[in-house]
Structures are given as structure tokens and as C-alpha cells.
PDB file as gemmi writes it, atoms N, CA and C in Angstrom:
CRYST1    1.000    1.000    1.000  90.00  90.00  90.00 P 1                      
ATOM      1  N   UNK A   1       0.820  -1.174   0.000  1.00  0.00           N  
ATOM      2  CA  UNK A   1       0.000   0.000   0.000  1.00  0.00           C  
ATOM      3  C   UNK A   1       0.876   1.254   0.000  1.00  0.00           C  
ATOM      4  N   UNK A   2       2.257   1.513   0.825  1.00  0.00           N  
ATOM      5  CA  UNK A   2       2.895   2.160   0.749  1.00  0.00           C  
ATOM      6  C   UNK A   2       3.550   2.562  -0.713  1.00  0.00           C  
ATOM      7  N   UNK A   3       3.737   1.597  -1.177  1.00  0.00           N  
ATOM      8  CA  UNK A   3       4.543   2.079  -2.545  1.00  0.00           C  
ATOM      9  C   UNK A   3       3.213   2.640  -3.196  1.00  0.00           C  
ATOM     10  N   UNK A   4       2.158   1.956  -3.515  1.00  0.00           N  
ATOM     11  CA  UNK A   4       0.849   2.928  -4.567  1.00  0.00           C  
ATOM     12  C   UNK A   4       1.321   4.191  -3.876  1.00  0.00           C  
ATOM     13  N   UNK A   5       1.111   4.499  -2.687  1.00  0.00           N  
ATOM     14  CA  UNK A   5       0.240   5.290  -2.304  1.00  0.00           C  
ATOM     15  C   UNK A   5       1.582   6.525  -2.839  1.00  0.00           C  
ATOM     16  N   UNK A   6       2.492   6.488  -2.249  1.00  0.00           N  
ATOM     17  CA  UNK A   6       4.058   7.264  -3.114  1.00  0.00           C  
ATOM     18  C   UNK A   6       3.727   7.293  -4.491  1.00  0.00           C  
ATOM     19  N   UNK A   7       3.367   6.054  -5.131  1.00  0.00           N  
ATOM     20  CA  UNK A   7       3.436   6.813  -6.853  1.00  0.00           C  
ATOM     21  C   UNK A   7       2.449   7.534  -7.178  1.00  0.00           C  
ATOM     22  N   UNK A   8       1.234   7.524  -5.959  1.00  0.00           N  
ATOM     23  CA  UNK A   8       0.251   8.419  -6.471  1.00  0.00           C  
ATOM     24  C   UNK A   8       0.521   9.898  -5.872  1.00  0.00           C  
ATOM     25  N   UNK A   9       1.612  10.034  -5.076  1.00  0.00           N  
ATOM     26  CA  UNK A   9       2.110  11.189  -4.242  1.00  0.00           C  
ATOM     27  C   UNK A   9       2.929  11.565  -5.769  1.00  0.00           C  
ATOM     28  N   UNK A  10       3.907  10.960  -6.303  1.00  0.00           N  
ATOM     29  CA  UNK A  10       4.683  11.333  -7.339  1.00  0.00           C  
ATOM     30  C   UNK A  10       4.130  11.370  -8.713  1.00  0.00           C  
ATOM     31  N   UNK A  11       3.034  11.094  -8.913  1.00  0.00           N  
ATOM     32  CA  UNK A  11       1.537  11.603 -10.297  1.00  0.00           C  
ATOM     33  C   UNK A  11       1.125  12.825 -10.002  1.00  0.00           C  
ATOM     34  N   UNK A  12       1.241  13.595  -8.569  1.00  0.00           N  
ATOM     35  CA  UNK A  12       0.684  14.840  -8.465  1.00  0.00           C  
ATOM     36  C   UNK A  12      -0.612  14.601  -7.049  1.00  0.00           C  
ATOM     37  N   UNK A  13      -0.982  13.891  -6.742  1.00  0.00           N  
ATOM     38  CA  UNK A  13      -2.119  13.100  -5.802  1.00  0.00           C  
ATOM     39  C   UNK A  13      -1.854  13.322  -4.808  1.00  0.00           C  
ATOM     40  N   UNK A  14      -2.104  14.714  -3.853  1.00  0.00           N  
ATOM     41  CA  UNK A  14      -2.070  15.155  -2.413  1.00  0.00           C  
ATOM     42  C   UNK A  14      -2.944  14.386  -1.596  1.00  0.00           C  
ATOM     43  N   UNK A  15      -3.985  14.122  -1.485  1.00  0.00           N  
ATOM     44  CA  UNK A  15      -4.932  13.893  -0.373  1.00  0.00           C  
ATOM     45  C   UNK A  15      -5.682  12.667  -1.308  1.00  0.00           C  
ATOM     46  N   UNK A  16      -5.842  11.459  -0.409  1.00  0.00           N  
ATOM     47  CA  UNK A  16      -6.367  10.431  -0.407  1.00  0.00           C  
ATOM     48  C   UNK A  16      -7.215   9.801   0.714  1.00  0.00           C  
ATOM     49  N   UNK A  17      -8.840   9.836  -0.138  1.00  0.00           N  
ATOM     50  CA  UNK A  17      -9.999   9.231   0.952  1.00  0.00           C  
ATOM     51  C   UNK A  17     -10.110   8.108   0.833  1.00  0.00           C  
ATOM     52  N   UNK A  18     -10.153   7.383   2.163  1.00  0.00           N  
ATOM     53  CA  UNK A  18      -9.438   5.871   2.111  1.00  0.00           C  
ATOM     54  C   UNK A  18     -11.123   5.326   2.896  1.00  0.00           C  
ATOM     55  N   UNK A  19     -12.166   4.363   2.452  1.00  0.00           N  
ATOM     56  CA  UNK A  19     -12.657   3.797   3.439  1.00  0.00           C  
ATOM     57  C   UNK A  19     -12.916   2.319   4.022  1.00  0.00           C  
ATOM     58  N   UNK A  20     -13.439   2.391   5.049  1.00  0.00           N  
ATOM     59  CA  UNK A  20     -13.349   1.179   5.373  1.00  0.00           C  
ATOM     60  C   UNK A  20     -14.711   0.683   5.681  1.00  0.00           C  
ATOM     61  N   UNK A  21     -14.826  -0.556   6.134  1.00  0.00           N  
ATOM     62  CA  UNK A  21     -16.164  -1.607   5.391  1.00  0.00           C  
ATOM     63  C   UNK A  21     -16.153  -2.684   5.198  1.00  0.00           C  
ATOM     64  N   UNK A  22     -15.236  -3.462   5.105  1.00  0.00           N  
ATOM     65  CA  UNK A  22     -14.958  -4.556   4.154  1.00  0.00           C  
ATOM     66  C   UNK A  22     -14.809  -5.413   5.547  1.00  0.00           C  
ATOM     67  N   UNK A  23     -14.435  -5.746   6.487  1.00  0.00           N  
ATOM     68  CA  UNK A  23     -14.121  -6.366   7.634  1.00  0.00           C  
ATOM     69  C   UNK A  23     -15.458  -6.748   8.201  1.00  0.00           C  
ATOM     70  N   UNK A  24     -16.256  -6.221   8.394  1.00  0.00           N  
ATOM     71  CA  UNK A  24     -17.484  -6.585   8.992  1.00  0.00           C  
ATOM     72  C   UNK A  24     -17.536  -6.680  10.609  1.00  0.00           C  
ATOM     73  N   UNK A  25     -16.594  -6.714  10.967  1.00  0.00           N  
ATOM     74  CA  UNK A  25     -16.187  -6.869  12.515  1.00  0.00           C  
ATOM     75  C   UNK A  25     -15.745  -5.689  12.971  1.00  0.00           C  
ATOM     76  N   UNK A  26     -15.843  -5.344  14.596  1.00  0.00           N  
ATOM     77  CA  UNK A  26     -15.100  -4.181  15.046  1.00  0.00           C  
ATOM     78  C   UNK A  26     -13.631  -4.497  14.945  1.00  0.00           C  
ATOM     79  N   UNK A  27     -13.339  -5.425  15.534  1.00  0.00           N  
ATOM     80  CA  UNK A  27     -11.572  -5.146  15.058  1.00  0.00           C  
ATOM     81  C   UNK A  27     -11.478  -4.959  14.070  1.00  0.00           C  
ATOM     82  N   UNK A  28     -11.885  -5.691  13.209  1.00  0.00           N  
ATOM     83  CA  UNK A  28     -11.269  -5.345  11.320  1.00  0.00           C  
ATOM     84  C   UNK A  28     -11.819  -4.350  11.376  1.00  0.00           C  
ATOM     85  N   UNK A  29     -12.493  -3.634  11.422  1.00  0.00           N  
ATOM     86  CA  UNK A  29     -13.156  -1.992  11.110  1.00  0.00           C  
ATOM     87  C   UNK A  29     -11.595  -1.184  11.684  1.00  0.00           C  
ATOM     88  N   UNK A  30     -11.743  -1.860  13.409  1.00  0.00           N  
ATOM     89  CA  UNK A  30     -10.647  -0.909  13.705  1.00  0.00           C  
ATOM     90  C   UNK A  30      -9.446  -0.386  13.368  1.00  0.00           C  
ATOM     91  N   UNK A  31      -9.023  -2.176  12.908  1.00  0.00           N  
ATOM     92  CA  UNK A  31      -7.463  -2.079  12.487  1.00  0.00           C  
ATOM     93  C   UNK A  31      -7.436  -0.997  11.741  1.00  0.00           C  
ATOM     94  N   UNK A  32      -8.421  -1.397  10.505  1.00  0.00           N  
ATOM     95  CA  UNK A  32      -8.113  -0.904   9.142  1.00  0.00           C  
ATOM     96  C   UNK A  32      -8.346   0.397   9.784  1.00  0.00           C  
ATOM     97  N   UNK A  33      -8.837   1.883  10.614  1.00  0.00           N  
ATOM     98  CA  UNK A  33      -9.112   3.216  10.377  1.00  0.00           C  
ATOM     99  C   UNK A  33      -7.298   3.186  11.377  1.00  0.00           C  
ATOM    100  N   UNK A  34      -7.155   2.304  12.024  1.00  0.00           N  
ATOM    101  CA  UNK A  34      -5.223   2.801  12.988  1.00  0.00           C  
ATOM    102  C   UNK A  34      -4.429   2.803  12.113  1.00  0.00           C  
ATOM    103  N   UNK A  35      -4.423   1.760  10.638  1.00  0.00           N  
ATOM    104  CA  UNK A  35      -3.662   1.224   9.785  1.00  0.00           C  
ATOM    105  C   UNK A  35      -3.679   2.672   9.246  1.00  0.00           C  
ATOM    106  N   UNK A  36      -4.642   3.103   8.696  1.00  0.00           N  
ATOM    107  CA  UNK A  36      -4.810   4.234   7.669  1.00  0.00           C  
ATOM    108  C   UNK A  36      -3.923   5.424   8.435  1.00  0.00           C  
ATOM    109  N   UNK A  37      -4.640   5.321   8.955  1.00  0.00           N  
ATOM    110  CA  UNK A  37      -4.087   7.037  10.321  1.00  0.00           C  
ATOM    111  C   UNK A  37      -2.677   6.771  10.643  1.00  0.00           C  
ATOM    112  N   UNK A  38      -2.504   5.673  10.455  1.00  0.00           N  
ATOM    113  CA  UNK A  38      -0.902   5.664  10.824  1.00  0.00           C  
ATOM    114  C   UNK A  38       0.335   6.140   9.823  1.00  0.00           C  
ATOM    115  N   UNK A  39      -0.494   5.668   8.309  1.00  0.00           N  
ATOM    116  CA  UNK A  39       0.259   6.104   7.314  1.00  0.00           C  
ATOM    117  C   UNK A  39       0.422   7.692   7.181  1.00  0.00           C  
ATOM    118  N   UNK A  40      -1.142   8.619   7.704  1.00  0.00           N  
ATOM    119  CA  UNK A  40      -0.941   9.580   7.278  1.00  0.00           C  
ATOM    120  C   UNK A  40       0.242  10.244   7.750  1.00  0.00           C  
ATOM    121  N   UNK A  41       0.506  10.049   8.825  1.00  0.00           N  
ATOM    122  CA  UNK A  41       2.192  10.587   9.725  1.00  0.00           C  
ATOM    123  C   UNK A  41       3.297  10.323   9.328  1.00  0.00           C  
ATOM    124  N   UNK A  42       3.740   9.410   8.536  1.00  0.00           N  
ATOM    125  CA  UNK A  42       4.640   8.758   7.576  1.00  0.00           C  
ATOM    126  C   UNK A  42       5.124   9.728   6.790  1.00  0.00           C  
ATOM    127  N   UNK A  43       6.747   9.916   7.113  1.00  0.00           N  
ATOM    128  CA  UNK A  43       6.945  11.058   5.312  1.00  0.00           C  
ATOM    129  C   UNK A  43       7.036  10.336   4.365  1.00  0.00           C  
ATOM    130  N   UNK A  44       6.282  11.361   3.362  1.00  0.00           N  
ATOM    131  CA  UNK A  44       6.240  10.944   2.064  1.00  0.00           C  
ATOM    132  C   UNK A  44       5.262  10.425   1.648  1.00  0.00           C  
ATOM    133  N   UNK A  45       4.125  10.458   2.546  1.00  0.00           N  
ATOM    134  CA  UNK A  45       2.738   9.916   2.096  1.00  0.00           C  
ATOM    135  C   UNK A  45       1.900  10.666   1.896  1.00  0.00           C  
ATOM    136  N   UNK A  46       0.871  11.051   1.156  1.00  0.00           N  
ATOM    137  CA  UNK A  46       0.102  12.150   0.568  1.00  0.00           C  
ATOM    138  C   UNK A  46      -0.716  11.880   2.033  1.00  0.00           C  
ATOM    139  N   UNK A  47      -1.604  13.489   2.107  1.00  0.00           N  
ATOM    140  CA  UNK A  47      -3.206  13.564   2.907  1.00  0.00           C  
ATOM    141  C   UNK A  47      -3.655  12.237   3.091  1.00  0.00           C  
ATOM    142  N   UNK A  48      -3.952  11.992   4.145  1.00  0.00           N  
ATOM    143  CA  UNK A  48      -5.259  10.517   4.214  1.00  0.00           C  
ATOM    144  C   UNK A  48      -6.417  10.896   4.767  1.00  0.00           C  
ATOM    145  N   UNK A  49      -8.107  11.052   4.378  1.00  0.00           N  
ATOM    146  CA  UNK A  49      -9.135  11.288   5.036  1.00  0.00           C  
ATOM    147  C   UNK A  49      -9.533  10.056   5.441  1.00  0.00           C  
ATOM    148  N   UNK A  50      -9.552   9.437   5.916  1.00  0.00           N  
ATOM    149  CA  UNK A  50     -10.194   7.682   6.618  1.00  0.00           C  
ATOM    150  C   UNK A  50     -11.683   8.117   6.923  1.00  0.00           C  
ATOM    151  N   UNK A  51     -12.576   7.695   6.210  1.00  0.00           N  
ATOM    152  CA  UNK A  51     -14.263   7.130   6.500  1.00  0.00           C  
ATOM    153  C   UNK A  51     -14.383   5.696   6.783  1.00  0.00           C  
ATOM    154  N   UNK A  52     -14.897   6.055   8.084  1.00  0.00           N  
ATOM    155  CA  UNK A  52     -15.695   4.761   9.108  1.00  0.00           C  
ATOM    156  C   UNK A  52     -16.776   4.557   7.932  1.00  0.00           C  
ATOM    157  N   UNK A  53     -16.646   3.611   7.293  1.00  0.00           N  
ATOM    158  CA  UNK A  53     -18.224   3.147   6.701  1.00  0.00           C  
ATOM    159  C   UNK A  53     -18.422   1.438   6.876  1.00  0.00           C  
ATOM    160  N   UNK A  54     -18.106   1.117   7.938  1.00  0.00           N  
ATOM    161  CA  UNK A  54     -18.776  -0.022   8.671  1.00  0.00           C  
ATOM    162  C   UNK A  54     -20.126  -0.763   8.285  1.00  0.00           C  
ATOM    163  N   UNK A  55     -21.292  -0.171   8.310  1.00  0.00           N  
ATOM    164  CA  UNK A  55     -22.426  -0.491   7.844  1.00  0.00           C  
ATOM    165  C   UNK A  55     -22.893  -0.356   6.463  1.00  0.00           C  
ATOM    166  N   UNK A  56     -22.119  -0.171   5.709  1.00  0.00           N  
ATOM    167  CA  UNK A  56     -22.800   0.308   4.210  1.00  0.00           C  
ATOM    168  C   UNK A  56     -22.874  -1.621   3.695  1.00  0.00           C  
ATOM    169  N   UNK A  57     -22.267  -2.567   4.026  1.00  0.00           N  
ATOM    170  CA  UNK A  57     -22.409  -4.027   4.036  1.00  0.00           C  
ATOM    171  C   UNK A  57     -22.657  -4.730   5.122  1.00  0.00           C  
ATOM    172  N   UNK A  58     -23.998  -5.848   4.988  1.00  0.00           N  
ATOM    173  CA  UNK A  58     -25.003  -6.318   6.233  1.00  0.00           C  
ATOM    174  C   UNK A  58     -23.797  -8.102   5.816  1.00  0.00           C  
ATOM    175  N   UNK A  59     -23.418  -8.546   7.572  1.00  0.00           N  
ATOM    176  CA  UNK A  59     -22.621 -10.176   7.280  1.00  0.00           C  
ATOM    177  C   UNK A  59     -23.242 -11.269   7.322  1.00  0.00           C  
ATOM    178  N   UNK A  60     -22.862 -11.961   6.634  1.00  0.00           N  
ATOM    179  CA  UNK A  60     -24.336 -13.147   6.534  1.00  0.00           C  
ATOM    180  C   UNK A  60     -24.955 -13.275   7.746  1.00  0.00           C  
ATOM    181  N   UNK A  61     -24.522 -13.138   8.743  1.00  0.00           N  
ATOM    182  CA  UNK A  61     -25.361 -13.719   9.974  1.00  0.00           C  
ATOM    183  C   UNK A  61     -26.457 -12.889  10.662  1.00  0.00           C  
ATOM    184  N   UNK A  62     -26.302 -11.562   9.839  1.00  0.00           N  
ATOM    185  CA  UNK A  62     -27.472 -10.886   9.924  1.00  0.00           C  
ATOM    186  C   UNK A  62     -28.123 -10.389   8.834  1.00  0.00           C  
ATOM    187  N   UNK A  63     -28.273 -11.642   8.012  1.00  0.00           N  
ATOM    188  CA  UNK A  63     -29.316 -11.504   6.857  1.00  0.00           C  
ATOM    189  C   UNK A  63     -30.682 -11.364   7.470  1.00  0.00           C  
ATOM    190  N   UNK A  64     -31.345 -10.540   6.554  1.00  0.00           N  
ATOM    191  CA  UNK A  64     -32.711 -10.184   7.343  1.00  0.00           C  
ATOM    192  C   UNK A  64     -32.715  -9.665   8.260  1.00  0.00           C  
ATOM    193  N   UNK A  65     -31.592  -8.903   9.152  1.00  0.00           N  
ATOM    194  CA  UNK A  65     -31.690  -8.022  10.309  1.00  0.00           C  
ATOM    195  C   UNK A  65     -31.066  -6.479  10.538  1.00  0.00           C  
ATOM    196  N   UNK A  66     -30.973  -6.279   9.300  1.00  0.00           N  
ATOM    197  CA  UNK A  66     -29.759  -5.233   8.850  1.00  0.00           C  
ATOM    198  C   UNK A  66     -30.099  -4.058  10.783  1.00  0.00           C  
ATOM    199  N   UNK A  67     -31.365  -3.532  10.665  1.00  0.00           N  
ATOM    200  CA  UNK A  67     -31.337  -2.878  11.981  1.00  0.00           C  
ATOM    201  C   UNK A  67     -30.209  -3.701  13.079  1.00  0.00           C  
ATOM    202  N   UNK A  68     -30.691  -4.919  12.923  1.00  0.00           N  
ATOM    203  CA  UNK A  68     -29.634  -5.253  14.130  1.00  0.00           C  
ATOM    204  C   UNK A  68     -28.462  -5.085  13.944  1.00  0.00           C  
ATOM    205  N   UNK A  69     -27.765  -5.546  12.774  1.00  0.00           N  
ATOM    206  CA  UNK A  69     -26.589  -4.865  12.061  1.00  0.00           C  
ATOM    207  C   UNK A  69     -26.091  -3.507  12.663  1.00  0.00           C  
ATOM    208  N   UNK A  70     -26.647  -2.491  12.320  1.00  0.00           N  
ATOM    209  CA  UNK A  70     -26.267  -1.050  12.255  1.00  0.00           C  
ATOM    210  C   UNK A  70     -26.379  -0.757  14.087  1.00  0.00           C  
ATOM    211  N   UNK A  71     -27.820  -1.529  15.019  1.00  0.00           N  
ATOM    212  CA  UNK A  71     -27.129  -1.043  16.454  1.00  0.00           C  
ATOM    213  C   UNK A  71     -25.916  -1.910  16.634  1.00  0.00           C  
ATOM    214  N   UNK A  72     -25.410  -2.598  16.520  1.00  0.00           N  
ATOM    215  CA  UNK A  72     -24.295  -3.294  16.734  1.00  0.00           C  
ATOM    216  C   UNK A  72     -23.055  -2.256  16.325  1.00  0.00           C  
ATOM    217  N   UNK A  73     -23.256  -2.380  15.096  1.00  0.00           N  
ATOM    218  CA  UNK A  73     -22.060  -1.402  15.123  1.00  0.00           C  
ATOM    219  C   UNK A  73     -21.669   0.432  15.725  1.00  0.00           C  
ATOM    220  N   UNK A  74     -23.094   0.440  15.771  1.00  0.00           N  
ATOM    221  CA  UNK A  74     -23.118   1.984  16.932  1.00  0.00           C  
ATOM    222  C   UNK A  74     -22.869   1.684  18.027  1.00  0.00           C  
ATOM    223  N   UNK A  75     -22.772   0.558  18.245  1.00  0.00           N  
ATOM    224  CA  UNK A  75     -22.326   0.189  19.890  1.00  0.00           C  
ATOM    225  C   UNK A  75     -20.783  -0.088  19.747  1.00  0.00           C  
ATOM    226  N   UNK A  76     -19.949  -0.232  18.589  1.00  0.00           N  
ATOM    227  CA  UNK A  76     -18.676   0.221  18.402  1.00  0.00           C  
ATOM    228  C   UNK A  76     -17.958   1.412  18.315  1.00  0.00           C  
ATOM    229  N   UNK A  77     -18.957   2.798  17.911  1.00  0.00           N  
ATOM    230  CA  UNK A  77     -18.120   3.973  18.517  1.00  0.00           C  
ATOM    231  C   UNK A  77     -18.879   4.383  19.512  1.00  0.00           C  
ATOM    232  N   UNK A  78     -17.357   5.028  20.041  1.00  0.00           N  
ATOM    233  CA  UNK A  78     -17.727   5.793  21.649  1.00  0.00           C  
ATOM    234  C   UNK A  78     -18.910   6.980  21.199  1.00  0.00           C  
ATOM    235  N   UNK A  79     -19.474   7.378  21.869  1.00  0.00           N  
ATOM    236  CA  UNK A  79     -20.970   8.307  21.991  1.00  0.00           C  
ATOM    237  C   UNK A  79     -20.273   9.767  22.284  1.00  0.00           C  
ATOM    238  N   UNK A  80     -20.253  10.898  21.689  1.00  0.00           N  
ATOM    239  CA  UNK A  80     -19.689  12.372  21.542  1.00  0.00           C  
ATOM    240  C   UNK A  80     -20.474  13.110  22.759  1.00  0.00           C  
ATOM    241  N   UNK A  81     -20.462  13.840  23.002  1.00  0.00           N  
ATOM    242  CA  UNK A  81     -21.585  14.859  23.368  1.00  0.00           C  
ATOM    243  C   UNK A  81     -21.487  16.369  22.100  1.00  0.00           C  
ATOM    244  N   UNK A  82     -23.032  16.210  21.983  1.00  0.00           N  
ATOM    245  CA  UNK A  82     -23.584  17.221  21.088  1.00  0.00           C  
ATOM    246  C   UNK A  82     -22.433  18.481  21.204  1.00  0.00           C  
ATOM    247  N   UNK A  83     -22.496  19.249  20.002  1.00  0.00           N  
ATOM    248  CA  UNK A  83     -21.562  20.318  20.460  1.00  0.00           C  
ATOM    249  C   UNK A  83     -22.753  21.134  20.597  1.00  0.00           C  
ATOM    250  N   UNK A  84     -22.454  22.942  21.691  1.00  0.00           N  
ATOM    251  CA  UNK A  84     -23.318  23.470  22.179  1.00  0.00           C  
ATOM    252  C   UNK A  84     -23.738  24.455  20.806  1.00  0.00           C  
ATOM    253  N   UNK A  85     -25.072  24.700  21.076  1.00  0.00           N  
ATOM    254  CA  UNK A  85     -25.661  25.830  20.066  1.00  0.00           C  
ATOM    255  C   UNK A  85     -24.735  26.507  20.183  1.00  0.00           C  
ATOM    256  N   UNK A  86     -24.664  27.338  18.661  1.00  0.00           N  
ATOM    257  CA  UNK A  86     -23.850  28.285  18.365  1.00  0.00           C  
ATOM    258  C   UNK A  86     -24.469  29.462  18.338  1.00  0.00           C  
ATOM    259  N   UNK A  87     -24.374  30.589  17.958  1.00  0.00           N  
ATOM    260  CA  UNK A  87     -25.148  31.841  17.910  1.00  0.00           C  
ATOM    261  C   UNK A  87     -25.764  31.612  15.878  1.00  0.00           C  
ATOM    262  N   UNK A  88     -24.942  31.565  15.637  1.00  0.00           N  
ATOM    263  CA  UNK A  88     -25.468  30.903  14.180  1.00  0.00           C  
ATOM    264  C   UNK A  88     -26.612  29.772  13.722  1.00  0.00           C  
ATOM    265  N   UNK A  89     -26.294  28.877  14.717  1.00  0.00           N  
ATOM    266  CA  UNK A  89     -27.344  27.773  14.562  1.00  0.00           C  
ATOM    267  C   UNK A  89     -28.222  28.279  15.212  1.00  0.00           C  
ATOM    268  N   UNK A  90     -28.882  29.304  16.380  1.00  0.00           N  
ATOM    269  CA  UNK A  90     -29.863  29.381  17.120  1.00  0.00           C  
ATOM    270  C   UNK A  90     -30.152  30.125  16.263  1.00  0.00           C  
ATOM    271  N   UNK A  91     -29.670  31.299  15.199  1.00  0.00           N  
ATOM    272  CA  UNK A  91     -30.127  32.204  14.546  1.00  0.00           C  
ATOM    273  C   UNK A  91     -31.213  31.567  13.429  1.00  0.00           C  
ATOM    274  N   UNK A  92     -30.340  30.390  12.398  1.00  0.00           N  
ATOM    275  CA  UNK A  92     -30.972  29.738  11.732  1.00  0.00           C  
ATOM    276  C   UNK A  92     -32.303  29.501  12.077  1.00  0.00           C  
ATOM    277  N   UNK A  93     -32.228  28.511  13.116  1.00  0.00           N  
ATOM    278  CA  UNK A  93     -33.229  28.135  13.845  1.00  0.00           C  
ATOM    279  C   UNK A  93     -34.342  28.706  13.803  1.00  0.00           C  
ATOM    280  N   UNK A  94     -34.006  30.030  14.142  1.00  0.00           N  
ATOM    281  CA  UNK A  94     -35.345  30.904  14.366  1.00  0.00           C  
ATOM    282  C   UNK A  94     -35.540  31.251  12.973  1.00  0.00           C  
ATOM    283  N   UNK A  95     -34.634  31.643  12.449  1.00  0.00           N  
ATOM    284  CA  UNK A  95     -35.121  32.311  10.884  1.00  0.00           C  
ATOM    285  C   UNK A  95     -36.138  31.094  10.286  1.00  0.00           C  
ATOM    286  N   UNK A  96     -35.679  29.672  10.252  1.00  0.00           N  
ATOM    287  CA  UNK A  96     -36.512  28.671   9.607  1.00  0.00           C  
ATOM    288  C   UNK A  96     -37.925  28.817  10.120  1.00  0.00           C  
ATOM    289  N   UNK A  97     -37.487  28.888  11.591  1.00  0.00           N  
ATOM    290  CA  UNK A  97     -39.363  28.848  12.558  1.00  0.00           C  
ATOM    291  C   UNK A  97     -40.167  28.680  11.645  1.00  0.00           C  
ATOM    292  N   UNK A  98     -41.491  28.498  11.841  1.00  0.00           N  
ATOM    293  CA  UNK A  98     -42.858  28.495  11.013  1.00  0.00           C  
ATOM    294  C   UNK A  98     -43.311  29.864  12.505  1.00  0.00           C  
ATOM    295  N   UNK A  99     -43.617  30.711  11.974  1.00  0.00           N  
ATOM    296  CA  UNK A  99     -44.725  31.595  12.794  1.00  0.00           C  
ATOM    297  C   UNK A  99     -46.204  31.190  13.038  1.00  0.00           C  
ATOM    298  N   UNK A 100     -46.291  31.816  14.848  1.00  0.00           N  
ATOM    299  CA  UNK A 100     -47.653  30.756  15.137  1.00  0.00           C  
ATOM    300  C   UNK A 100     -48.367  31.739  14.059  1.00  0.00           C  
ATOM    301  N   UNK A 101     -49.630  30.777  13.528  1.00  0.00           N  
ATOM    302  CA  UNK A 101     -50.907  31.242  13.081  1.00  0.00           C  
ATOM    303  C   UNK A 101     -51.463  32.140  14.408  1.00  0.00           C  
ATOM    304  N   UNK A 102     -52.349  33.134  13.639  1.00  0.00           N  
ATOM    305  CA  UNK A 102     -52.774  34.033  14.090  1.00  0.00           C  
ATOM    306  C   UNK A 102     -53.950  32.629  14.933  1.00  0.00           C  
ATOM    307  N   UNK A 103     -54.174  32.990  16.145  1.00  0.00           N  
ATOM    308  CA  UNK A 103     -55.392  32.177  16.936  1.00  0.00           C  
ATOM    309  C   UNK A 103     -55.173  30.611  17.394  1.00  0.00           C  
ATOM    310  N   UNK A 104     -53.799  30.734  17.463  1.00  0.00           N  
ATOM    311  CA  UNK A 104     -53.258  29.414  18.088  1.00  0.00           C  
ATOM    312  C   UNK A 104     -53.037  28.232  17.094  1.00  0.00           C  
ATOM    313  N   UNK A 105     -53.580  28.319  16.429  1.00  0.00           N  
ATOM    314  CA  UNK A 105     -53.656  26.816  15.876  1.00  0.00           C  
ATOM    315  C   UNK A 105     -52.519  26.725  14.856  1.00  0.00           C  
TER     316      UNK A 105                                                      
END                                                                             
């Protein structure tokens, strides 16, 4: 992977979106986004953007359950907390509003 990824650094090819998917498992999900991220620190290796796309393929053993599929794998990343309203987003917000009708309804 190292050598492509250099001849595509030496074609002119700064930044490369790499994703992952193909593993079906949390470790293989995992490896593959440490594997990626590791290269980007490497000299001589172009940009790396790494996309988590874990769920875009359901593994045989949850044929017919894809929901169960997808909480499973949300139960593989850690949970963020929301970032706080901004003055921008509350602005939006209001600009979108629907205004009450005149008489409540």
C-alpha cells in the first residue's frame, strides 16, 4: 500500500480518501481506520481522510436483520456529546421557525 500510495504522491495526488467496510467486525473496522491514520504521519505519504463506513455491508449472519446490524455497530463507537448551540445555529433556527398562526392553531 505504501509504494501505490508514493506513486500516487509522485503523479501529483495530495490527499487520499481511504474507506473502510470490508471487515465486517469491530476489530477489522478498527485495524483498518489505525492502519490508515498511521500512514498519514509517515513522510512521504500524501493527505489521508479515513471514512468509518462499517455499515454500508449487512454479514451473513445478519441476513434479514440489517437494523440489528447497524445497532451493533453503533455500539462500536464511543458516543460524543452534542456540540453546544452556536449563535449561528440558534439564529438559523429561528429564521426557519414556522410563525404561530394568528389564533393558536
Amino acid at each position: 500500500m505504501r509504494e501505490r500510495l508514493n506513486a500516487w504522491l509522485m503523479s501529483g495526488t495530495t490527499t487520499v480518501e481511504a474507506k473502510t467496510g470490508y471487515h465486517l467486525t469491530r476489530d477489522g473496522e478498527l485495524a483498518d481506520v489505525r492502519m490508515l491514520r498511521s500512514l498519514e504521519s509517515e513522510p512521504g505519504m500524501p493527505r489521508m481522510h479515513v471514512t468509518f463506513l462499517a455499515a454500508h455491508s449487512v454479514p451473513p449472519e445478519f441476513f434479514g436483520r440489517r437494523a440489528d446490524y447497524i445497532d451493533a455497530v453503533s455500539s462500536w463507537c464511543p458516543m460524543r456529546p452534542r456540540p453546544a448551540p452556536t449563535a449561528w445555529t440558534s439564529t438559523a433556527r429561528t429564521a426557519v421557525s414556522p410563525r404561530p398562526r394568528p389564533g393558536g392553531s
